[in-house]
N, C-alpha and C positions, 0 to 999 in steps of 0.2 A: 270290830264287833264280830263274836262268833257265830254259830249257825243256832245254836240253843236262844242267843241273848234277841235275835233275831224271829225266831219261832215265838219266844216267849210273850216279845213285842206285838206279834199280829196277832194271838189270842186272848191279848191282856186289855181290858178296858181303861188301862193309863193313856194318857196325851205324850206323846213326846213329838220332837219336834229336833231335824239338823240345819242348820245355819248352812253349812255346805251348798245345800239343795233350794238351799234363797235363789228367787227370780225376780224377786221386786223388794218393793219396801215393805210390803202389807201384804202374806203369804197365807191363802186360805187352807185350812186343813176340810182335808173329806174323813169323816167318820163313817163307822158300821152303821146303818140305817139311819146316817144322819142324828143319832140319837147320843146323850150326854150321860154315864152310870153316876149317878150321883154319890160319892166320896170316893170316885176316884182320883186317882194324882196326877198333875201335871208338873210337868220340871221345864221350865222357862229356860233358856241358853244365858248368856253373859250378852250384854247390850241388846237384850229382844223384850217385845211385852207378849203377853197371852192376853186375848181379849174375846168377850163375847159380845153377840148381837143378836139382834130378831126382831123382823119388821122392819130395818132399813133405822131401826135405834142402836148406838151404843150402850152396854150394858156394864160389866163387870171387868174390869182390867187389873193386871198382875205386871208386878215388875220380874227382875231376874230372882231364882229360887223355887222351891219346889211348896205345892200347895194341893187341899183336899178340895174339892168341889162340893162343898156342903152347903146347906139352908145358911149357917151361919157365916161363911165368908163369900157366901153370893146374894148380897140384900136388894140390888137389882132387879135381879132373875125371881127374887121372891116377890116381888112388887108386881113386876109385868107376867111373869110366865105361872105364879104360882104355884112353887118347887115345895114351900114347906106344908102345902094344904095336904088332907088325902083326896082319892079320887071317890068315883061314887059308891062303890064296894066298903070304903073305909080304911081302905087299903092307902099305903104310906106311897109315895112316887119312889119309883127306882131310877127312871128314865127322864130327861126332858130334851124338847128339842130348842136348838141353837144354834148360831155357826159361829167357829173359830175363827179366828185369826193370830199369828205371831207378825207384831209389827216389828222394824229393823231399828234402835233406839242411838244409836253412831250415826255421824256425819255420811251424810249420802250429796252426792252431784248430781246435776239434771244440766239437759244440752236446753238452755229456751230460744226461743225462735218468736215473737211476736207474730198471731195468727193475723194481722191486721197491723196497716199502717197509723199514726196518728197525725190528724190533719192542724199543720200547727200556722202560728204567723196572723196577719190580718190584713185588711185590704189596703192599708197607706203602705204598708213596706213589699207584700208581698205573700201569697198560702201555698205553704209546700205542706210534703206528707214524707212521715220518718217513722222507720221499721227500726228494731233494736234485735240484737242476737245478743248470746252471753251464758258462760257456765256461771251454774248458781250454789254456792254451796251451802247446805241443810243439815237442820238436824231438827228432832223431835222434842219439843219443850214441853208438851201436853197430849201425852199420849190420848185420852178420850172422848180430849177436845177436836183432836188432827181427826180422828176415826170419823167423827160425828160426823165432820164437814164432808169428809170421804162418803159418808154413806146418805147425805143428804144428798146426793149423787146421784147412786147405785144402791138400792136396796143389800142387795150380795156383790163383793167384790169380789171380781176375778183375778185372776196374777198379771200385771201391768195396766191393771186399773187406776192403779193409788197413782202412778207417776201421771197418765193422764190429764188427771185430774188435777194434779198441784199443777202441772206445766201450763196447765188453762187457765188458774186462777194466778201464778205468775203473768201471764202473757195480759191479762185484766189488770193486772196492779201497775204493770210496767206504764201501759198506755193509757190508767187513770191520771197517773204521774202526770208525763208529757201533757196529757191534756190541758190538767189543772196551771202546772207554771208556764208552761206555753215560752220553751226557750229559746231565744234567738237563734236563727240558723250558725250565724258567723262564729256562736259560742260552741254551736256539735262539728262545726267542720273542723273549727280551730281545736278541737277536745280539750276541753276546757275543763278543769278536775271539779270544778265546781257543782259541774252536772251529774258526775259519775256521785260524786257524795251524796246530793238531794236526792240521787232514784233509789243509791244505799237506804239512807235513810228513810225512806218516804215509802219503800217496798217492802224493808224490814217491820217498820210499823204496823201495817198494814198483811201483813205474814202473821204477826203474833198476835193478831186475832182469829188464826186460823189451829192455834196450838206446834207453831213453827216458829223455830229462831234460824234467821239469815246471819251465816258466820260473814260469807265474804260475796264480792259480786266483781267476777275477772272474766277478761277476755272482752267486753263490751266492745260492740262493734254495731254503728249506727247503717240503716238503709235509706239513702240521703238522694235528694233526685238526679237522673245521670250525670249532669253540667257541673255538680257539686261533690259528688261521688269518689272522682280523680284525686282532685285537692285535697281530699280528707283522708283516701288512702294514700299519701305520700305525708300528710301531717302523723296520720299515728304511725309510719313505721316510723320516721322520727321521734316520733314520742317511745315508741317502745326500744330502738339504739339508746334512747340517752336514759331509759331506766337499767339496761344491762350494762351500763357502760362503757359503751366501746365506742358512745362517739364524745365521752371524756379524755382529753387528752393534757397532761399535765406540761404546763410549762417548763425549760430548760431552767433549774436551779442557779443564780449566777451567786459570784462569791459575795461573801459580807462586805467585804470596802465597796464594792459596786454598788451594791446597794445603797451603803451609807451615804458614797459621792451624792446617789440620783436622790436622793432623800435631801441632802442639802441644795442641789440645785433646784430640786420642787419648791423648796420653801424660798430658796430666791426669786425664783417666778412670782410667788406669792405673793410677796413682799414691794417689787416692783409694780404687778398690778395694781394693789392695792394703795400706792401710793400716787400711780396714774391717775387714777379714781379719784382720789382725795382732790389733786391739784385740777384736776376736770372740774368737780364739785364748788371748788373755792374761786376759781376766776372764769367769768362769763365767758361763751365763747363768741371771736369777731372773725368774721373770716377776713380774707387777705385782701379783696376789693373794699371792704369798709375801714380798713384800716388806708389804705391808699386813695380814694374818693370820699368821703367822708360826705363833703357839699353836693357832692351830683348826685347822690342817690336822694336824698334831700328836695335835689331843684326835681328831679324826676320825679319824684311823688309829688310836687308841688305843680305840676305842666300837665297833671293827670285829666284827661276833662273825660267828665259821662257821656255817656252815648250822648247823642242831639243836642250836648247841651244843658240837661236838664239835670236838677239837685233835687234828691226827695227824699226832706227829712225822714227818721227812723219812726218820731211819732205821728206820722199820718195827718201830721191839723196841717202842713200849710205845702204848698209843693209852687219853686222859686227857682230863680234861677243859681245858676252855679254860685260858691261862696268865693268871695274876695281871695283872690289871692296875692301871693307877695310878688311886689313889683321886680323884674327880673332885668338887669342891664339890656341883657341878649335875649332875645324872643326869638324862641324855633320858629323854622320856615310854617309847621301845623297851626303855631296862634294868629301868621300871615292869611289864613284862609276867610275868605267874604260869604257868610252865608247869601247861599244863590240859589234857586230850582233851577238845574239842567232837564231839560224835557230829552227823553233818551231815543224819541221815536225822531226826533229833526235831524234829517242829514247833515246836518254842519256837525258833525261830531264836536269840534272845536270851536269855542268862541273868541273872536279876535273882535280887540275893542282899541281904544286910545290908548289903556294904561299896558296891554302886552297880552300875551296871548293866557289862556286859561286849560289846564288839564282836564282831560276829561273823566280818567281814571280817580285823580284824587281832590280837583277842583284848584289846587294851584294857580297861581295867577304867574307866569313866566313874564318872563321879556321879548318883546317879539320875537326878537332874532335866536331864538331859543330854539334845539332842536331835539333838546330832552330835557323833559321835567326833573328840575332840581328836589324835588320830594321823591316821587316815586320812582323817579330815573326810565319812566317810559317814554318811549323814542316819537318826535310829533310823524305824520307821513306828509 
């Protein structure tokens, strides 16, 4: 730009505006007495809006291209500021006042940082509190809508007002999220994609009532309590090696007969199991003792007797003594036992009578001359 084109600039009542000299997303211009020459021209950049305001309201917005600032392409400005009346002389308005701004209409990033933790979990499992960080990327869906919310803000915005402000109502949406689904801790330590999608989701929704569309949301990095923290930072560098793929590693190729061989003997495996199975399926199983005893296990369940003695039907009406059992040639030395009270406080530990002497431990009746019980094999003194 030369030194004329430049001179001509600061004494010309047009708007212009350099994308260069961007410091934010939402760049206020300062005019000569703050005032607007009415049909003057503005020239918009490539991916920028021109937009007025006053009073802390959005007014009149312009996409890219060049335009006159008249009554009839600013219906706004004639509503609120009343640009097409005259004044009280009768006189036509040459001036009004307003403030500029060019917003940035391209994809823009923002560092967010959760101003505040969210207190998640409940008293059977357990209440922790999780911070979230994460680059967010933006862009502008509704230029007059985004302003509005901007200025319902800040009356006048200043240059790093507009990020502010979104970073603030990002850092509310994030942690209305967590609120609302309330996700298990073991799902953010484990990063669990599940979650990255619903705050996707569930933030960008929640954006585009603001006249913002959420393209992507990378880098997520949760602030999880100390004891859980470690764990999680060794699960996402894992997780982030096995999306670059360097902790992919491809198997040795082996040749085709090799494989074909292992393909055949897999299906012999198959085929064998499965035919195990079947013959398991079809004949009961005996083990090797019932196959070889058959009758003892038999008399053993048949020699079983209840505690004391006593039999008690399943249905409650009647309670008898034990049932008949089958008559056995050989009777174990147990069905030999005499119900008897031993009183356990008489020093005679042992009772010796006519018929032999008597155990103490299992009630046994021996033979006198006995010096260890043929049931329990305890030694007499």
């Amino acid at each position: 730009m030369g030194i004329f084109s430049k001179l001509f600039r600061m004494f010309s009542s047009n708007i212009y505006f350099d994308p260069q000299k961007a410091k934010s997303i939402v760049m206020p211009i300062q005019l000569k007495g703050g005032k607007i020459k009415i049909e003057s021209k503005v020239k918009v950049p490539e991916n920028y809006a021109f937009i007025l305001g006053s009073g802390g309201k959005c007014l009149d917005a312009f996409g890219t291209g060049e335009y006159y600032l008249t009554a009839a392409t600013l219906p706004e400005c004639c509503k609120r500021l009343k640009i097409h009346k005259t004044d009280k002389k009768g006189k036509i308005k040459k001036y009004f006042k307003a403030d500029v701004y060019f917003m940035k209409l391209s994809s823009f990033e923002l560092n967010m940082k959760t101003y505040s933790k969210a207190e998640m979990g409940n008293r059977a499992s357990g209440i922790f509190r999780v911070g979230m960080t994460a680059k967010v990327h933006l862009k502008v869906a509704d230029m007059k809508k985004y302003m509005q919310v901007l200025l319902d803000e800040y009356a006048y915005l200043r240059v790093g007002e507009a990020e502010k402000i979104t970073l603030a109502y990002l850092s509310d949406f994030v942690l209305d999220v967590l609120y609302k689904f309330n996700f298990a801790l073991s799902e953010l330590v484990g990063c669990n994609k599940n979650v990255e999608n619903k705050l996707k989701e569930e933030v960008g929704r929640r954006l585009a009532k603001t006249g913002l569309y959420l393209e992507d949301l990378t880098e997520i990095r949760y602030i999880l309590p100390k004891r859980y923290q470690k764990e999680y930072e060794e699960n996402l560098k894992k997780e982030q090696l096995a999306a670059t793929g360097e902790v992919q590693q491809q198997e040795p190729q082996q040749p085709a007969e090799e494989k074909v061989e292992e393909k055949q003997d897999d299906a012999e495996q198959v085929k064998e199991q499965v035919g195990e199975e079947v013959a398991l399926q079809q004949e009961p199983e005996v083990s090797q003792q019932e196959e070889q005893h058959p009758q003892k296990q038999q008399d053993d369940f048949d020699d079983y007797v209840p505690f004391g003695g006593i039999y008690i039907e399943t249905d409650n009406q009647a309670i008898s003594q034990k049932p008949e059992r089958h008559e056995v040639e050989q009777k174990s030395p147990r069905e030999q036992i005499e119900e008897q009270f031993v009183d356990l406080n008489l020093d005679n530990l042992y009772k010796y009578d006519k018929k032999g002497k008597r155990c103490k431990k299992c009630g046994y009746l021996n033979d006198e001359n006995a010096t260890i019980c043929e049931v329990c094999q305890k030694e007499f003194d």
